[in-house]
C-alpha positions in Angstrom: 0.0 0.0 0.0 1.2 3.8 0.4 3.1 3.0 3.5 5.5 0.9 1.1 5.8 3.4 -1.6 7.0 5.8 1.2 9.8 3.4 3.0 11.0 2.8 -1.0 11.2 6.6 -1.6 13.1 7.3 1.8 15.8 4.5 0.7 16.1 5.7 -2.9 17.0 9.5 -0.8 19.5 7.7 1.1 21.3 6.0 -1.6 21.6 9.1 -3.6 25.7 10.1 -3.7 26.2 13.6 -2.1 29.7 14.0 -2.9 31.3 16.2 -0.7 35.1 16.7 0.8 36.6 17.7 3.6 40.2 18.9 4.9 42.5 18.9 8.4 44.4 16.7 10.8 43.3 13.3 11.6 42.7 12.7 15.5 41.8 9.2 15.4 42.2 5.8 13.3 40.0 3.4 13.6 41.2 0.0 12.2 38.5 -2.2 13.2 36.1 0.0 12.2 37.6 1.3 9.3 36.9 5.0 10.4 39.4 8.4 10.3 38.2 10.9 12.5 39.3 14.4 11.6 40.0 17.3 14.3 36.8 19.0 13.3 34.7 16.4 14.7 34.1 14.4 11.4 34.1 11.1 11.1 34.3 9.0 8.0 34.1 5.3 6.9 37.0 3.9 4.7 36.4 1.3 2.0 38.6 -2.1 1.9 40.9 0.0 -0.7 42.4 2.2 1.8 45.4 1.1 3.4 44.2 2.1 7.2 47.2 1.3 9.1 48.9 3.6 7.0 47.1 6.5 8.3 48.1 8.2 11.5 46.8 10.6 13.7 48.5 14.1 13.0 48.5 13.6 9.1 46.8 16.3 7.0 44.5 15.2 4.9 42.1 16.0 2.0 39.7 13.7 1.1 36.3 13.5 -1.4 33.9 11.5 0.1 30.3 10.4 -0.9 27.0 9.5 1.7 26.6 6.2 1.0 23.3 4.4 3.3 23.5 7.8 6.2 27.7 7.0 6.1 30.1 9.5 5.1 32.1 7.2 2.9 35.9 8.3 1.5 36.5 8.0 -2.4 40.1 9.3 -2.8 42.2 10.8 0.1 45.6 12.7 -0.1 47.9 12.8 3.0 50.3 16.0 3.5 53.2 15.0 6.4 
């Protein structure tokens, strides 16, 4: 019924990319969870591509990233030392 058509059209909004990017210092790497968390407060979800250990906290950093399913999600990072 109309109640389906709704929770269809809520997902379809979700899934739409909303690329965006960010810049500044990392303050946290999460492995596990495959997350950076910048110095402003943002965090954001790396996919299996990106070498996580080889991220540390301090690094400058400017990454794109798109909204994937409510998750900031990194498509292509540069590091500055």
């Amino acid at each position: 019924g109309a109640l389906y058509a709704i929770v269809v059209a809520v997902v379809m909004a979700a899934s739409a990319a909303n690329a965006a990017d960010d810049e500044g210092k990392i303050a946290k790497v999460d492995v596990e969870k495959m997350t950076i968390t910048l110095e402003n407060g943002n965090t954001y979800k790396l996919s299996g591509e990106f070498d996580v250990e080889a991220l540390q906290p301090g690094m400058e950093v400017v990454l794109a990233y798109d909204t994937i399913a409510g998750e900031k999600t990194v498509t292509d990072l540069v590091t500055y030392e």
